[in-house]
Structure formats: C-alpha cells, structure tokens
C-alpha positions as CSV (number, residue, x, y, z in Angstrom):
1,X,-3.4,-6.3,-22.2
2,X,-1.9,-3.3,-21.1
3,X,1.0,-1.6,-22.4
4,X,4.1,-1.3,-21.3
5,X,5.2,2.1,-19.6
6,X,7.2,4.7,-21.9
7,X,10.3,4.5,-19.3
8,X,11.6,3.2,-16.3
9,X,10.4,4.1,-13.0
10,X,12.6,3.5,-10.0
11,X,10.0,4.3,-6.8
12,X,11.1,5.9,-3.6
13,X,9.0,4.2,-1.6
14,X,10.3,0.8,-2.1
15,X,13.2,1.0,-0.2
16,X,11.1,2.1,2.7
17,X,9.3,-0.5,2.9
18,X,11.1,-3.6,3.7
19,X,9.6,-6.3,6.1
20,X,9.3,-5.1,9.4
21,X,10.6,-1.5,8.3
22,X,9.3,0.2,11.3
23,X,9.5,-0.4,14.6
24,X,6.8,-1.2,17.5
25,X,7.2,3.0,18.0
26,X,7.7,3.7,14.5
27,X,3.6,4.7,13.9
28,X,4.6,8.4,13.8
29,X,7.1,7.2,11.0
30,X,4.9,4.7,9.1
31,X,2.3,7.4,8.6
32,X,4.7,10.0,6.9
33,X,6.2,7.2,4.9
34,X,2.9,5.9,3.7
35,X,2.2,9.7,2.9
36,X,4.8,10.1,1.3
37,X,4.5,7.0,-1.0
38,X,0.8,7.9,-1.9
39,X,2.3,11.2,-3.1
40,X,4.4,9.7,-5.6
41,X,2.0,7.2,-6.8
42,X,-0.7,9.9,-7.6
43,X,2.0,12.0,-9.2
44,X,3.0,9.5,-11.7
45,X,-0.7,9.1,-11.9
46,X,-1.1,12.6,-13.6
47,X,1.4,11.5,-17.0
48,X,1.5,7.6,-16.6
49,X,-1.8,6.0,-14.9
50,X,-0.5,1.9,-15.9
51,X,2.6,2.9,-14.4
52,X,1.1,4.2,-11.4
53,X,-1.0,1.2,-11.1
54,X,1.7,-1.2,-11.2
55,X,2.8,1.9,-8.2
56,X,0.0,1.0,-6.4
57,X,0.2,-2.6,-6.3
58,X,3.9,-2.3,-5.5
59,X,3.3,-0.2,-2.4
60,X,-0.2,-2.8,-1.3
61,X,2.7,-5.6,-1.9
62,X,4.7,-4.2,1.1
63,X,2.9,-2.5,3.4
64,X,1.3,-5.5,5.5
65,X,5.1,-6.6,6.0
66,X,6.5,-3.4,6.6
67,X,4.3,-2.7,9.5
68,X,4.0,-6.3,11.4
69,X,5.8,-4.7,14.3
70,X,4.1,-1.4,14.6
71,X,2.0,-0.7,17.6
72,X,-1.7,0.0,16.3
73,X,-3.2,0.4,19.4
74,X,-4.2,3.9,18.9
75,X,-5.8,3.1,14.9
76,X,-4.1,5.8,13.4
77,X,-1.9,3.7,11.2
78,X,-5.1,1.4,10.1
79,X,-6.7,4.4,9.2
80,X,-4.2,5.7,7.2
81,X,-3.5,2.6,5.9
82,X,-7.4,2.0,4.8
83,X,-7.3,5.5,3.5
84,X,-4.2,4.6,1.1
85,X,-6.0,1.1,0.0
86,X,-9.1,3.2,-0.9
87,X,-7.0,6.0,-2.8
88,X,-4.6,3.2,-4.7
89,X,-7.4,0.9,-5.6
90,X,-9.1,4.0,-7.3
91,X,-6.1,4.3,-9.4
92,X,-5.7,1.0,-10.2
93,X,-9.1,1.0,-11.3
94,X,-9.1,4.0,-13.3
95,X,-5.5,2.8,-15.0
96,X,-6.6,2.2,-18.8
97,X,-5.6,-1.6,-18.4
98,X,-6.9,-4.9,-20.1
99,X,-9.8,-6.3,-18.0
100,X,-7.9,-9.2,-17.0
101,X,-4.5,-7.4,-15.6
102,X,-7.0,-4.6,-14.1
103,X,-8.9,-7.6,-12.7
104,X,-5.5,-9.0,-11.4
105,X,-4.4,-5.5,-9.3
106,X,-7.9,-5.6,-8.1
107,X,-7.5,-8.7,-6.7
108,X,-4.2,-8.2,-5.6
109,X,-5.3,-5.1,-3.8
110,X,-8.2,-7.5,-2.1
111,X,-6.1,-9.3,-0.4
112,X,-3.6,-6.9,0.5
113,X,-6.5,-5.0,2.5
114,X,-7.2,-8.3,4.3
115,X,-3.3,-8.7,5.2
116,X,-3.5,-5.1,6.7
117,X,-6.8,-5.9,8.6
118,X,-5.6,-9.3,9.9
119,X,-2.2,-7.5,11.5
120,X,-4.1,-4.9,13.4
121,X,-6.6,-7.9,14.7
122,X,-3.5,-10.0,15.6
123,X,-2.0,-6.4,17.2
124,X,-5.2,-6.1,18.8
125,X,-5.3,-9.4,20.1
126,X,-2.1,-9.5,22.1
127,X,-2.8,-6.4,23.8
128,X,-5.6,-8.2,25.0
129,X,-3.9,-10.9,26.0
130,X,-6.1,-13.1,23.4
C-alpha cells in the first residue's frame, strides 16, 4: 500500500478548477490554468512522487467538469488536455505505490481521458448540429 505523504499539501490548482470553471471563451484561460497545474504537479514530483500522484489524479478528477463549457472547436484545449493525461499518467505510474492503489490511479486516469474525449465529441457534435 502506499505511504502516506510526509506533510500536507494544499494544491493551487484545485480551486481553479471547479465545474464549469471556464467559460465557452475561456480556451485561452483553460490552457494556462492546465499549464499551470501540470507545473505544480511535476514539481512536487521532484521531492514527493505519491503525493504528486495523488496530484495527478486530483487534477484528472476535475478537468472534464471544469471545461464542459469551453468552446473546442479549434482542438487546442484537447490537445493540451491529452498532453497533460499523458504527462500525469507517467507520474502516477512512476509513483513508488502498492500495485493495487497504482492500479486504482491508473484506472482512474482511464476514465478520466474518456470524460475529456466524450466532451470534445459532444462539443463537436453541436457545432454540427448532430
């Protein structure tokens, strides 16, 4: 099982991204707050990789919601979005976890990456009038 963290983290991020956080403009905004949040993950990553893990699945937990409204038309945000999924399931993968709870994030990250992807075909959709 893993271990518990040496302290107590309070992330940035979360805060940021609350259920429809951003706007149908808010793309511009979405992709500095998802940079942002990958930049605090990956430093907590260099001292505290289960914490950063537990990071990771934090930030997977509320990005589908946070960007329901944004306008992908363009793909920018799902490619920065797909880019972060890639980058935190590395960590989570790499986090010196019990099979089980690694197993769990992994998991978890699955079907986070399938909420993203199923918002951008729904986005897609009604700008087709589908």
């Amino acid at each position: 099982m893993a271990r518990a963290s040496k302290h107590n983290h309070t992330w940035q991020f979360k805060s940021r991204f609350r259920r429809n956080a951003f706007g149908w403009r808010g793309s511009r905004r979405a992709i500095e707050r998802i940079d942002e949040a990958l930049a605090e993950i990956k430093a907590i990553a260099r001292t505290d990789r289960i914490l950063a893990a537990d990071g990771a699945v934090a930030f997977l937990e509320r990005v589908s919601p946070a960007l329901e409204q944004v306008d992908s038309s363009c793909g920018a945000i799902g490619s920065v979005v797909n880019r972060a999924i890639v980058e935190l399931v590395e960590i989570i993968a790499d986090a010196p976890a019990g099979r089980l709870t690694r197993e769990a994030w992994l998991c978890f990250a699955f079907f986070a990456g399938a909420a993203v992807v199923g918002i951008h075909r729904e986005s897609c959709r009604r700008r087709r009038g589908i």
